[in-house]
MARZAMI-913542 format. One record per residue (C-alpha): x, z negated, y negated; residue in three letters; residue number from 1. Coordinates in nm, 3 decimals, m for minus. Each point is the difference from the previous one (the first is absolute). Example, Ala and Ser with C-alpha at 12.3 -4.5 7.8 and 13.67 -1.06 7.14 Angstrom:
! residues 2
<site <1.230 m0.780 0.450> 'ALA' 1> <site <0.137 0.066 m0.344> 'SER' 2> 
END
This chain:
! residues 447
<site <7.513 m11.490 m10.684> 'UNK' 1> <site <0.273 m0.252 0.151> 'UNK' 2> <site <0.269 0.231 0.245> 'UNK' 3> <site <0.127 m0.220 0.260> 'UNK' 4> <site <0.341 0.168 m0.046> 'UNK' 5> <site <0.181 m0.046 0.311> 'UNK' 6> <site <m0.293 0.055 0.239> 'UNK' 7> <site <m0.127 0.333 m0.145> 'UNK' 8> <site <0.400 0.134 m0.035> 'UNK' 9> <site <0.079 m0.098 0.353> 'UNK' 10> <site <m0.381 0.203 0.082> 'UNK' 11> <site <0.129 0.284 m0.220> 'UNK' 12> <site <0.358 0.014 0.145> 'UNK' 13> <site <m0.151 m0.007 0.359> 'UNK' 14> <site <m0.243 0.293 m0.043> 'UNK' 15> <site <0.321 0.212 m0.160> 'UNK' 16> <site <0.280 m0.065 0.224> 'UNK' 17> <site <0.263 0.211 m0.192> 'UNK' 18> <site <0.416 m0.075 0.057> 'UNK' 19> <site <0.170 m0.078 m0.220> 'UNK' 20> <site <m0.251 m0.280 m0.178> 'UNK' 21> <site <m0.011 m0.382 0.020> 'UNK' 22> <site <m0.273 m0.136 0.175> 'UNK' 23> <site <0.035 m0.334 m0.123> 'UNK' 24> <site <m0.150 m0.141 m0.343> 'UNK' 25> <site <0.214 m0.171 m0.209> 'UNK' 26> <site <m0.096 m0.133 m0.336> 'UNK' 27> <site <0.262 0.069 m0.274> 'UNK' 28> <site <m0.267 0.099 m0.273> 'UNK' 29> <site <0.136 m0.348 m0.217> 'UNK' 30> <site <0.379 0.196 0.033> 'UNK' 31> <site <0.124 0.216 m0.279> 'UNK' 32> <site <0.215 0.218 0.252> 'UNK' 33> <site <0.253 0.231 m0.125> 'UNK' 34> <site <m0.054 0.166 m0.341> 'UNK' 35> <site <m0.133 0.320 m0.104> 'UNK' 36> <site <0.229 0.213 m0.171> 'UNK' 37> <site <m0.141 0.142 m0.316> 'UNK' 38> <site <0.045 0.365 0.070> 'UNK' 39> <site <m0.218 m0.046 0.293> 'UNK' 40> <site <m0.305 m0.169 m0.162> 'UNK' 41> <site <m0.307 0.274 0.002> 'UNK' 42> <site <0.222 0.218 0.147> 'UNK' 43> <site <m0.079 0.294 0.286> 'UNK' 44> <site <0.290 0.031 0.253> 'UNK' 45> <site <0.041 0.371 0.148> 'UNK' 46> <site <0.147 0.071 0.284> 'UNK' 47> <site <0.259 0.320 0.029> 'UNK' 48> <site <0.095 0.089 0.379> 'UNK' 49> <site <0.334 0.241 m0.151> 'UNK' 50> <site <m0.015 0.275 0.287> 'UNK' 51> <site <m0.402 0.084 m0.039> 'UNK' 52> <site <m0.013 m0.044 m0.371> 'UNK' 53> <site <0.084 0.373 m0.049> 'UNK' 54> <site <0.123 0.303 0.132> 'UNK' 55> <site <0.318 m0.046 m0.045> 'UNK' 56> <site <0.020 m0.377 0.148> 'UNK' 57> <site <0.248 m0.169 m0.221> 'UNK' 58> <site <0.028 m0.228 m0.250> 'UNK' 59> <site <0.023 0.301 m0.256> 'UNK' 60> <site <m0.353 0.071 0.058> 'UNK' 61> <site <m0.115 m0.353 m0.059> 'UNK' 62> <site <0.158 0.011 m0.368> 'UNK' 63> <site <m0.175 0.357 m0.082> 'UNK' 64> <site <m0.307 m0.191 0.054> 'UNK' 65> <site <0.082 m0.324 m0.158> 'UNK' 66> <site <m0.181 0.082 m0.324> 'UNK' 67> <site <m0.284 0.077 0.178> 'UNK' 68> <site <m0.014 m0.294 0.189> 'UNK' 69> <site <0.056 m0.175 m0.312> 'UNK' 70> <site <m0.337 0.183 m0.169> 'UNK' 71> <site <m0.225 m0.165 0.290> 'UNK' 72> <site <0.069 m0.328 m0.138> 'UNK' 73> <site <0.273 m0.099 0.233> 'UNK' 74> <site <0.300 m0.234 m0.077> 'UNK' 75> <site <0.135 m0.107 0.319> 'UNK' 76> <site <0.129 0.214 0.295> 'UNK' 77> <site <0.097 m0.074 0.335> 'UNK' 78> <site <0.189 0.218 0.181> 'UNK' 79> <site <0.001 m0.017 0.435> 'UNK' 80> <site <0.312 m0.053 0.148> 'UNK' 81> <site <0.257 0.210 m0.182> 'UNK' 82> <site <0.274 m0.061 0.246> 'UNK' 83> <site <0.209 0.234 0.299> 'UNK' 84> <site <m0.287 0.006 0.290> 'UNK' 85> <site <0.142 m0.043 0.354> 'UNK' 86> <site <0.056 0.278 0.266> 'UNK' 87> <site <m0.018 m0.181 0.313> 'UNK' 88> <site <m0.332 m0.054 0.151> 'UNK' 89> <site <m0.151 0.196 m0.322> 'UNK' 90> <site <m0.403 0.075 m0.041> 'UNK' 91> <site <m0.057 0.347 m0.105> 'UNK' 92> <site <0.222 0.238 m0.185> 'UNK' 93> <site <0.120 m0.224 m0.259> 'UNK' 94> <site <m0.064 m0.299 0.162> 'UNK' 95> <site <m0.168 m0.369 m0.218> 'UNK' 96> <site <0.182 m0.102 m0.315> 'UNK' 97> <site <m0.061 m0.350 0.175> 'UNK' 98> <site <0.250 0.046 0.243> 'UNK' 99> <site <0.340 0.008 m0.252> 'UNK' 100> <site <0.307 0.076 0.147> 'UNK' 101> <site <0.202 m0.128 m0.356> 'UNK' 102> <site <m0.114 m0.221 m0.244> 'UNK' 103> <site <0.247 0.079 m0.218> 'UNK' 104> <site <m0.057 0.361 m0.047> 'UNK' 105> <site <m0.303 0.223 m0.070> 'UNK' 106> <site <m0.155 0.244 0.193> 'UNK' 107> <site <0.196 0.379 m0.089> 'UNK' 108> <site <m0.312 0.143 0.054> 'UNK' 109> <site <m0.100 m0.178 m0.287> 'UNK' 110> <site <0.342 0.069 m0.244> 'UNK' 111> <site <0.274 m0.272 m0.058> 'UNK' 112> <site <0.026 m0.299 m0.117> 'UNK' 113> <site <0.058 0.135 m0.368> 'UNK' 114> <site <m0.311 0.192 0.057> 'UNK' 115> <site <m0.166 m0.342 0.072> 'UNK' 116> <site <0.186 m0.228 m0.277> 'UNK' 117> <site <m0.145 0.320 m0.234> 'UNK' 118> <site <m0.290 0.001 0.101> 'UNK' 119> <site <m0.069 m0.389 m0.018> 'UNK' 120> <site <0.147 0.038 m0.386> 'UNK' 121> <site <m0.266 0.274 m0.070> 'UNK' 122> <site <m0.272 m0.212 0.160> 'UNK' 123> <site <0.145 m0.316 m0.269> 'UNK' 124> <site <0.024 0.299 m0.298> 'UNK' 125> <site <m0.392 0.049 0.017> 'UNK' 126> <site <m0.068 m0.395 0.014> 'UNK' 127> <site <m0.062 0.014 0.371> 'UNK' 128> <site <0.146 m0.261 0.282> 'UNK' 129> <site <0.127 0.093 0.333> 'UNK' 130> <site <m0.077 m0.180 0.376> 'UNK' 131> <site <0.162 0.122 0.326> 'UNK' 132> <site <m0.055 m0.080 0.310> 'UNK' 133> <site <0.183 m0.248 0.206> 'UNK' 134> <site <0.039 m0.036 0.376> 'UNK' 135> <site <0.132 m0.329 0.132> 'UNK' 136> <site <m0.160 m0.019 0.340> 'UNK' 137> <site <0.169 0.299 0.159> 'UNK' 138> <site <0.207 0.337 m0.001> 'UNK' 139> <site <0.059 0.303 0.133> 'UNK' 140> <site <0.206 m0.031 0.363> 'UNK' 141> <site <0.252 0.163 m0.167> 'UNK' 142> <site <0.056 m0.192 m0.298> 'UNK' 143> <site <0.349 m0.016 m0.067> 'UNK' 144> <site <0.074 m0.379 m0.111> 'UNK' 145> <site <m0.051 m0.038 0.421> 'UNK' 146> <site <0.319 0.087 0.054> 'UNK' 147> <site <0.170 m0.277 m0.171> 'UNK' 148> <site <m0.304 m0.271 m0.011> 'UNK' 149> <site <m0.156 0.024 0.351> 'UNK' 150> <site <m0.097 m0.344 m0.043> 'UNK' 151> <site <m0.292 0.147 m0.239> 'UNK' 152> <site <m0.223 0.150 0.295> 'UNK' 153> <site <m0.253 m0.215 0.157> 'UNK' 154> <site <0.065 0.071 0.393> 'UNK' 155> <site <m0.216 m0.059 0.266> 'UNK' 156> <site <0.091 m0.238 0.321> 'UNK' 157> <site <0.286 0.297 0.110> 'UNK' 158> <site <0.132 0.011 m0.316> 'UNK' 159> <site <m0.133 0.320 m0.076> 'UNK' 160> <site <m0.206 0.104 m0.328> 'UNK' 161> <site <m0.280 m0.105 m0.040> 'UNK' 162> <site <m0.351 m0.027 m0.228> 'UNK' 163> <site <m0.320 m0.137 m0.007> 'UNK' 164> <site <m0.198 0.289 m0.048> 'UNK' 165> <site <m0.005 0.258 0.279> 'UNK' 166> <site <m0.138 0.284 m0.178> 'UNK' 167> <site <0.281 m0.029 m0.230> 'UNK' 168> <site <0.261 0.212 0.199> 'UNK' 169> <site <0.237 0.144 m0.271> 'UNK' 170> <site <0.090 m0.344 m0.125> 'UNK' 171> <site <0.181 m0.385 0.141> 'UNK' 172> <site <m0.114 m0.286 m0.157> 'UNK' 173> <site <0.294 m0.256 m0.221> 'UNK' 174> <site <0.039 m0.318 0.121> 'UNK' 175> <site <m0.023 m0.244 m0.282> 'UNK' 176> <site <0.099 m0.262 0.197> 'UNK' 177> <site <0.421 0.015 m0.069> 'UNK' 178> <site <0.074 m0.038 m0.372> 'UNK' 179> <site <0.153 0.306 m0.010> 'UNK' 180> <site <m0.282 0.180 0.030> 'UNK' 181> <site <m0.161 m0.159 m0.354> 'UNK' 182> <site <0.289 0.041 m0.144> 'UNK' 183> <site <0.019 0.333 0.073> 'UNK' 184> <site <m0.319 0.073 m0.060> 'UNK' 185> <site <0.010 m0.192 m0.357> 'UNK' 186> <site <0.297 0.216 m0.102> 'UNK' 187> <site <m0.210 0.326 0.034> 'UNK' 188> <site <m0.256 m0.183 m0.173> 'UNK' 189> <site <0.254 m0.096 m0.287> 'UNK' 190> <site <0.147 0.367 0.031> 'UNK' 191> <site <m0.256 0.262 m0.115> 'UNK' 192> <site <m0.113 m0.274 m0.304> 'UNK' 193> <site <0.324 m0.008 m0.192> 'UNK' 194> <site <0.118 0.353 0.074> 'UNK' 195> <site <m0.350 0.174 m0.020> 'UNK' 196> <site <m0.163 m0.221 m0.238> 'UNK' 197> <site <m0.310 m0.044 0.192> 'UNK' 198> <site <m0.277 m0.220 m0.113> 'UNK' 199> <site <m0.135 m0.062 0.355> 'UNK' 200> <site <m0.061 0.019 0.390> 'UNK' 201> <site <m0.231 0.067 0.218> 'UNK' 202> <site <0.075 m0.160 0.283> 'UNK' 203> <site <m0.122 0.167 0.375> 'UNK' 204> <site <m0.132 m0.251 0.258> 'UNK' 205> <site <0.102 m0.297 m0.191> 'UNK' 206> <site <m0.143 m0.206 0.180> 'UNK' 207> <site <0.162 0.078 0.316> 'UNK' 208> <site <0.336 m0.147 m0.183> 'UNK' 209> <site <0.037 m0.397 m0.010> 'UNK' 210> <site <m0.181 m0.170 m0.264> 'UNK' 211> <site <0.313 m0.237 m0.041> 'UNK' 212> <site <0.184 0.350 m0.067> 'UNK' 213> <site <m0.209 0.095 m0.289> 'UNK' 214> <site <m0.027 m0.387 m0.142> 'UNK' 215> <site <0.379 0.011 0.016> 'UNK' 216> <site <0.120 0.401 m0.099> 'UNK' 217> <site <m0.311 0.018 m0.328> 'UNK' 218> <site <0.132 m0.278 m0.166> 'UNK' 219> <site <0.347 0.162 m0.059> 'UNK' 220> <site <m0.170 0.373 m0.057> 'UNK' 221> <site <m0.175 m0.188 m0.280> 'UNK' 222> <site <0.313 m0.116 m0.136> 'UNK' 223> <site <0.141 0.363 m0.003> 'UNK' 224> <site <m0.344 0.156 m0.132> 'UNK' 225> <site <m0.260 m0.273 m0.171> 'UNK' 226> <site <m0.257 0.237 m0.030> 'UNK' 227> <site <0.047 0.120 0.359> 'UNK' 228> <site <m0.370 0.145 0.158> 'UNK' 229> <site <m0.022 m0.057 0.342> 'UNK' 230> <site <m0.249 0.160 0.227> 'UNK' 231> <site <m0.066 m0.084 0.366> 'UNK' 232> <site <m0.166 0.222 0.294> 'UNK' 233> <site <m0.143 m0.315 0.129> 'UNK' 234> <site <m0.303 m0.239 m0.108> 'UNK' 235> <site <0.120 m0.352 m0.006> 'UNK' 236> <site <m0.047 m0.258 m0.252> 'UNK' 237> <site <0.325 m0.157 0.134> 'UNK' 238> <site <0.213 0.315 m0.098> 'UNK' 239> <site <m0.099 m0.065 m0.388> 'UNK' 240> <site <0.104 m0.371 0.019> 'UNK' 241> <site <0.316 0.170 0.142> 'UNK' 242> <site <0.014 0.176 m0.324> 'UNK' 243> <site <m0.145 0.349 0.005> 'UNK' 244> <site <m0.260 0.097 m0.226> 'UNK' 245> <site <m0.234 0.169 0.191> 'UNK' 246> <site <m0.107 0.100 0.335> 'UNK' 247> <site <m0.250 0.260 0.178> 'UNK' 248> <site <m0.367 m0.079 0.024> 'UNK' 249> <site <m0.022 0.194 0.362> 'UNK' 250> <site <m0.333 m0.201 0.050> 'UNK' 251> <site <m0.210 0.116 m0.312> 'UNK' 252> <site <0.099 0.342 0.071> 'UNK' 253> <site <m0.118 m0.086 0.365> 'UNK' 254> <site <m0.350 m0.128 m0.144> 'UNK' 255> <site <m0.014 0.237 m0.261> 'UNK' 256> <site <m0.009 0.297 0.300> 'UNK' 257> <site <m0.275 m0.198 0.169> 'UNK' 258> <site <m0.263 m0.045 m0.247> 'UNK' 259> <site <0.062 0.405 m0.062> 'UNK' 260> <site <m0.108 m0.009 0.339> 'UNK' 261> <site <m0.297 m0.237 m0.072> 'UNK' 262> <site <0.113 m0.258 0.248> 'UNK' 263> <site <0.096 m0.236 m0.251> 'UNK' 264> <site <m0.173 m0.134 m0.295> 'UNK' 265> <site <0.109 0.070 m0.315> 'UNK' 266> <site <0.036 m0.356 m0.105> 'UNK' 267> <site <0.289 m0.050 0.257> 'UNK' 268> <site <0.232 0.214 m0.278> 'UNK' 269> <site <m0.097 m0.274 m0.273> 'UNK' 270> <site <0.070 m0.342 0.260> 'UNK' 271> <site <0.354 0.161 0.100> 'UNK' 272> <site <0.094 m0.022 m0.342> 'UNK' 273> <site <m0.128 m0.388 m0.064> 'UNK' 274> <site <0.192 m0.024 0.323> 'UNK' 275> <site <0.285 0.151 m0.098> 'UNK' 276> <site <m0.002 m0.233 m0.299> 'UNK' 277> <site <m0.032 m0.271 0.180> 'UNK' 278> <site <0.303 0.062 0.220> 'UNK' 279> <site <0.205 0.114 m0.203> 'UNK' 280> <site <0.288 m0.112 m0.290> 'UNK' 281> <site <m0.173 0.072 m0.379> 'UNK' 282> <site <0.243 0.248 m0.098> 'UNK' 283> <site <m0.030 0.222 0.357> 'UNK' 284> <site <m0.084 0.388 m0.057> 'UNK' 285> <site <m0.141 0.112 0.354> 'UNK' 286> <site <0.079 0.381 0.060> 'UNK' 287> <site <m0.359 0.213 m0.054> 'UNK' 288> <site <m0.035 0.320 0.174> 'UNK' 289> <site <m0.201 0.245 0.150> 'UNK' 290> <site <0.233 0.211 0.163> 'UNK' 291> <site <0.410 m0.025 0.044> 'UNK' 292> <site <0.240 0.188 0.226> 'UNK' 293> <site <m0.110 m0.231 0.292> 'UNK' 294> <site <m0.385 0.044 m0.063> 'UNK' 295> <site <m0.186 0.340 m0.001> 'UNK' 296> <site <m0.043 0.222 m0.285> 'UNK' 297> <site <m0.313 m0.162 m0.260> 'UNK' 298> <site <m0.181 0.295 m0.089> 'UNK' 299> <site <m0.040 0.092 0.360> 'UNK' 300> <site <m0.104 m0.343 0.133> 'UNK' 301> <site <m0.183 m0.102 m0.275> 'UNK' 302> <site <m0.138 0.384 m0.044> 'UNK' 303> <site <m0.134 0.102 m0.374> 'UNK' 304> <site <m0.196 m0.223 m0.183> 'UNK' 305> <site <0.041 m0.308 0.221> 'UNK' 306> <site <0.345 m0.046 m0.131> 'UNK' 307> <site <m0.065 m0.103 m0.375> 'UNK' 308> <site <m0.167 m0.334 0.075> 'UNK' 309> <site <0.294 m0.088 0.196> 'UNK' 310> <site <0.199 0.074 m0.232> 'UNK' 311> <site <m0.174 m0.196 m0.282> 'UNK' 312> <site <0.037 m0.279 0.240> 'UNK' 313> <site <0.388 m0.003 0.021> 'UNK' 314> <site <0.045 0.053 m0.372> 'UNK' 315> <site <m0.232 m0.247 m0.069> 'UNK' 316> <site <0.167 m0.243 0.216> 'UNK' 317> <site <0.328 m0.242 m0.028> 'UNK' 318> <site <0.308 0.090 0.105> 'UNK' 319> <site <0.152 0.363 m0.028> 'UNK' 320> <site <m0.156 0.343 0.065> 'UNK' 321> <site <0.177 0.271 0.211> 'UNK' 322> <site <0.003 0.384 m0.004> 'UNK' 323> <site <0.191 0.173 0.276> 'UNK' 324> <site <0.136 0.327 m0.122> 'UNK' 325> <site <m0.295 0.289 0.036> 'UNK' 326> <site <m0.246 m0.241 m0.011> 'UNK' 327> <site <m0.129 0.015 m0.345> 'UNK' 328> <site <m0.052 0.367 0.014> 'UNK' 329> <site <m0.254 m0.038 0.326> 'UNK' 330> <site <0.278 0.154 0.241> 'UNK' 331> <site <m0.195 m0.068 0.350> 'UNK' 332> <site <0.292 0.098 0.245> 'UNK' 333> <site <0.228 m0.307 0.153> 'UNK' 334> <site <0.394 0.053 m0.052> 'UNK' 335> <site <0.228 m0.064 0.258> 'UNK' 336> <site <0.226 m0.206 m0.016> 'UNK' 337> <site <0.248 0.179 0.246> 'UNK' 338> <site <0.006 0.376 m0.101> 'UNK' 339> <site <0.012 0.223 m0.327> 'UNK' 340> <site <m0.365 m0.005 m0.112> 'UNK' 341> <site <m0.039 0.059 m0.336> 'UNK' 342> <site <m0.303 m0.111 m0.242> 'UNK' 343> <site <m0.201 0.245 m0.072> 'UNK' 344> <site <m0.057 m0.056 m0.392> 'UNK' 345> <site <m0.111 0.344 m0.106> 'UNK' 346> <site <m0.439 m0.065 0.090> 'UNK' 347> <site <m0.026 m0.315 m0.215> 'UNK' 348> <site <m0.334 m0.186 m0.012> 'UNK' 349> <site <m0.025 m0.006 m0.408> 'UNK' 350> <site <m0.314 m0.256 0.028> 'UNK' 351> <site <0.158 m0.269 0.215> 'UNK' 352> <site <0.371 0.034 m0.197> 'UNK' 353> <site <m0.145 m0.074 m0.324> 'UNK' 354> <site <m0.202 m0.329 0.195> 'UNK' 355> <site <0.355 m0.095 0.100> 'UNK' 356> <site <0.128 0.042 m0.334> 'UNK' 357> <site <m0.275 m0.188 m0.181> 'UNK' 358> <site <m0.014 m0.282 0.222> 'UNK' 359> <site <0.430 m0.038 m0.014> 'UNK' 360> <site <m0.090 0.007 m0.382> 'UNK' 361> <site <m0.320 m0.268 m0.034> 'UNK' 362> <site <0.221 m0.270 0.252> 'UNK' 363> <site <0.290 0.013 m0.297> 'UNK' 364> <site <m0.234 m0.012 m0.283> 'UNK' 365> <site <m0.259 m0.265 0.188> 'UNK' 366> <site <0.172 m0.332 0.048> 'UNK' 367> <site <m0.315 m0.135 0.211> 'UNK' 368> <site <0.039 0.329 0.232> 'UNK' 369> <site <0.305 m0.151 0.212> 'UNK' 370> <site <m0.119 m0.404 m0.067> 'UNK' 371> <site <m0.061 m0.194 0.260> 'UNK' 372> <site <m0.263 m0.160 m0.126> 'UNK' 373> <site <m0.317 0.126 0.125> 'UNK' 374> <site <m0.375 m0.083 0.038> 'UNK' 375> <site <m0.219 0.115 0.253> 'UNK' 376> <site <m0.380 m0.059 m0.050> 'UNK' 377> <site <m0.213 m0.011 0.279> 'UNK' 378> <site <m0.287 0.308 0.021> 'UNK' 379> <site <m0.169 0.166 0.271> 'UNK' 380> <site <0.159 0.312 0.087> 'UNK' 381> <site <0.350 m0.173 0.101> 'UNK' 382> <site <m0.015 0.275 0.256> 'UNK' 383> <site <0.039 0.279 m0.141> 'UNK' 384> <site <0.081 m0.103 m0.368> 'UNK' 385> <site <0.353 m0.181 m0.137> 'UNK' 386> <site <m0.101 m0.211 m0.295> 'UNK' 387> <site <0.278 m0.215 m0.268> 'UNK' 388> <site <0.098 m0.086 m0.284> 'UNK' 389> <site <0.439 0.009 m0.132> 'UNK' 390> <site <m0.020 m0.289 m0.262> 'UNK' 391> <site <0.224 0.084 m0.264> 'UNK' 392> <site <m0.024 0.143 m0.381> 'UNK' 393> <site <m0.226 0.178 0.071> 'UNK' 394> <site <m0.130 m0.090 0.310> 'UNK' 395> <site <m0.108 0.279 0.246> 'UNK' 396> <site <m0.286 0.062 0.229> 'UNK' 397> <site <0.104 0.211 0.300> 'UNK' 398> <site <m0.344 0.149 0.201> 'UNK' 399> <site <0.157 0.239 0.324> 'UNK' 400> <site <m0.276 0.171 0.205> 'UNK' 401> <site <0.157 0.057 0.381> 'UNK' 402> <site <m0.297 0.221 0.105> 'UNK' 403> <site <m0.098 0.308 m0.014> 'UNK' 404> <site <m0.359 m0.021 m0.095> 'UNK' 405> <site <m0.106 m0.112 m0.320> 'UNK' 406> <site <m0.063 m0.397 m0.065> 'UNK' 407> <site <m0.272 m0.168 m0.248> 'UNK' 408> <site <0.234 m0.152 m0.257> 'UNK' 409> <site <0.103 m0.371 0.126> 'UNK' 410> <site <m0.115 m0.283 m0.205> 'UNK' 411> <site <0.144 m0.324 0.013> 'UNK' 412> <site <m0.145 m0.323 m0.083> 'UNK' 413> <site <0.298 m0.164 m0.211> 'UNK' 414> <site <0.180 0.324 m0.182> 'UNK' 415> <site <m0.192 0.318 m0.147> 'UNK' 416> <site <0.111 0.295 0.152> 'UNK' 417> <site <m0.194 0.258 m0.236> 'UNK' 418> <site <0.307 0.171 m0.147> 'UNK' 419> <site <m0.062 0.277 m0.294> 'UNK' 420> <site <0.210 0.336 m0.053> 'UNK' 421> <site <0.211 m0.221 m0.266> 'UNK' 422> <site <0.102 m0.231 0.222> 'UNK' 423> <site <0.152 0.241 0.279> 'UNK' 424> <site <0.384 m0.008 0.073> 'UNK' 425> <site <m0.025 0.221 0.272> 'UNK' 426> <site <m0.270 0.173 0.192> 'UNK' 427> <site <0.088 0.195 0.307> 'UNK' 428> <site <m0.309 0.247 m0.049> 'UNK' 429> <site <m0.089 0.169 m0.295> 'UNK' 430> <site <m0.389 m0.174 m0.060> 'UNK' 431> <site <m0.086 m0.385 m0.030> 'UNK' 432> <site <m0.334 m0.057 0.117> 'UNK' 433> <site <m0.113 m0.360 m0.050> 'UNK' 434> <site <m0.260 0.000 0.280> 'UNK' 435> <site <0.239 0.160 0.261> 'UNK' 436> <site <0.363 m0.007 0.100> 'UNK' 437> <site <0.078 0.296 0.127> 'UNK' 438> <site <0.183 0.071 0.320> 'UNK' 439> <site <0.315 m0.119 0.008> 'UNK' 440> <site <0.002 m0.070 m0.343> 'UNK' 441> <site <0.224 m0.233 m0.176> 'UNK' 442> <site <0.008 m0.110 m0.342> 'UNK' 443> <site <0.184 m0.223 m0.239> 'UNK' 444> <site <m0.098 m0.146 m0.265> 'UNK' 445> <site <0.040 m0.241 m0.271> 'UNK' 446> <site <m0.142 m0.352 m0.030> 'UNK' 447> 
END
């Protein structure tokens, strides 16, 4: 089947209005874009929010735990903001780590700035790499480079403060208009790299920064830090010509809720990603998620069973696989993000943390798990049933059920889809039953 790829993005993008996405198809699928470090490829990037990782909110219990961390299968962390939050116009308690007051310090909640170099050399001891989180479209009201740099604020028409999003009370937006302001911001940038030895960012809103910023400031990071991994909270094809390496997929996870629902078919999951492909630069590694610290907790939302094929789905897929902290033990409750609310780690689901662990494993061992290239034969339960093949050596044949009722196994006219016990990678229940996929079952298996 032939996608007409800009009418049937623009028809996606308008059913899933979502900020912070472009809504215009551009074609860079014949660009390289920025390379892929080599500590990234089949990797699973975990996200640590510091003050709800434990009790004791700091960054010594983060390293307690690094080990175990380290046993799921997990190489690269990335920490939320670590810096001083703001106490004017604070949410909550202990207010967002997105509003920083200091760029150059770290929250002493958290420890000091030993604690952090420490803990970053710890992280590097067990073969791990290390992400934070960058802010460059605003800070707290507080922030103290405002004393001497008031030219950094963005003000409205009375000179006053300003931002562009409303809800956002406890923070101003920069103004990246004076060249002050990159500079500036470039210099942070440039600052926790070659006194923290980080191998990354994450970078908040990124999109709601000047393109011409990032085209302009990645260039030079890259110069500091070749193997600099970039990450931005934004889906854009522009942003990895700009440089950065990846970006979120907010839409798949948008589609990917509504054919739980039933009100999409389950063949939309399969043409984002040939549109994806076709949009984006070769070497792009789209953000895959089911849950983050913006997004509701998995397990809840996606309740039991009905979470494994969705999670085949983003390990099976291009680009990178997240796990917020909590998440791969089933933990259902949301954390806030502006008050003391610890995860509670001590009711673990054993089932679904072992799934998490196996699938980290098979994308590292299975080169055609995180390929791009991908074939999706045509059969006629498209509804309900997810259907391709990863080419690679070996090839794999990925069969998700996103129902709960049992299905007559699918058959498709150009591939066989009769799979034996031998050929299984990974089977989310326990039986294969070549007449029947179960419900909600999702299997793996070799070609």
């Amino acid at each position: 089947m032939t996608l007409d790829y800009e009418s049937r993005f623009k028809a996606i993008i308008a059913k899933n209005k979502i900020y912070g996405i472009e809504d215009q198809f551009f074609d860079l699928s014949r660009e390289a874009g920025a390379p892929v470090p080599s500590w990234v490829e089949g990797q699973t990037l975990y996200e640590v929010f510091v003050r709800n990782f434990s009790s004791s909110g700091n960054f010594d219990g983060v390293r307690r735990q690094l080990q175990t961390i380290k046993d799921l299968g997990i190489n690269i962390l990335w920490f939320m903001p670590i810096y001083p939050i703001g106490q004017l116009k604070r949410k909550g308690s202990l207010g967002s780590p997105y509003a920083v007051r200091d760029f150059y310090a770290v929250n002493p909640e958290y420890g000091s700035k030993q604690d952090f170099k420490s803990l970053v050399e710890d992280i590097h001891a067990l073969d791990m790499r290390v992400i934070i989180d960058m802010v460059p479209n605003h800070v707290a009201p507080d922030y103290t480079e405002l004393t001497n740099k008031p030219e950094l604020l963005r003000r409205n028409s009375r000179g006053e403060p300003d931002r562009l999003i409303s809800d956002w009370t406890d923070i101003v937006d920069l103004d990246f208009t004076p060249q002050s302001t990159r500079t500036h911001t470039l210099d942070i940038m440039r600052y926790w790299i070659s006194e923290f030895a980080i191998d990354g960012y994450r970078v908040d809103v990124a999109g709601m920064v000047p393109l011409e910023f990032w085209e302009w400031a990645i260039p030079q990071l890259r110069q500091l830090k070749p193997d600099l991994y970039l990450l931005a909270e934004w889906e854009s094809p522009l942003l990895h010509q700009a440089g950065f390496n990846s970006t979120y997929d907010w839409t798949w996870h948008s589609l990917m809720l509504k054919v739980l629902k039933g009100r999409e078919s389950a063949a939309l999951l399969g043409e984002w990603l040939r549109l994806k492909a076709a949009s984006y630069p070769q070497q792009a590694r789209p953000l895959r998620f089911v849950e983050n610290h913006d997004k509701p907790r998995a397990a809840r939302v996606f309740a039991d069973e009905a979470l494994l094929p969705f999670l085949v789905l983003i390990f099976t897929a291009d680009g990178i696989p997240l796990i917020y902290n909590g998440q791969e033990i089933g933990a259902k409750k949301d954390v806030s993000l502006f008050d003391k609310d610890t995860i509670d780690w001590t009711s673990p689901d054993e089932n679904l943390y072992q799934k998490y662990k196996t699938l980290i494993v098979l994308r590292k061992d299975y080169v055609a798990m995180r390929s791009k290239r991908y074939y999706f034969p045509e059969h006629k339960q498209a509804r309900d049933v997810l259907i391709y093949i990863k080419e690679g050596e070996p090839g794999l044949l990925v069969l998700i059920n996103f129902r709960n009722k049992a299905l007559p196994w699918p058959e498709c006219q150009d591939i066989e889809t009769r799979i034996g016990p031998q050929d299984i990678v990974f089977n989310s229940h326990q039986q294969l039953d070549q007449a029947m996929l179960q419900p909600y079952q999702a299997i793996i298996a070799r070609m």
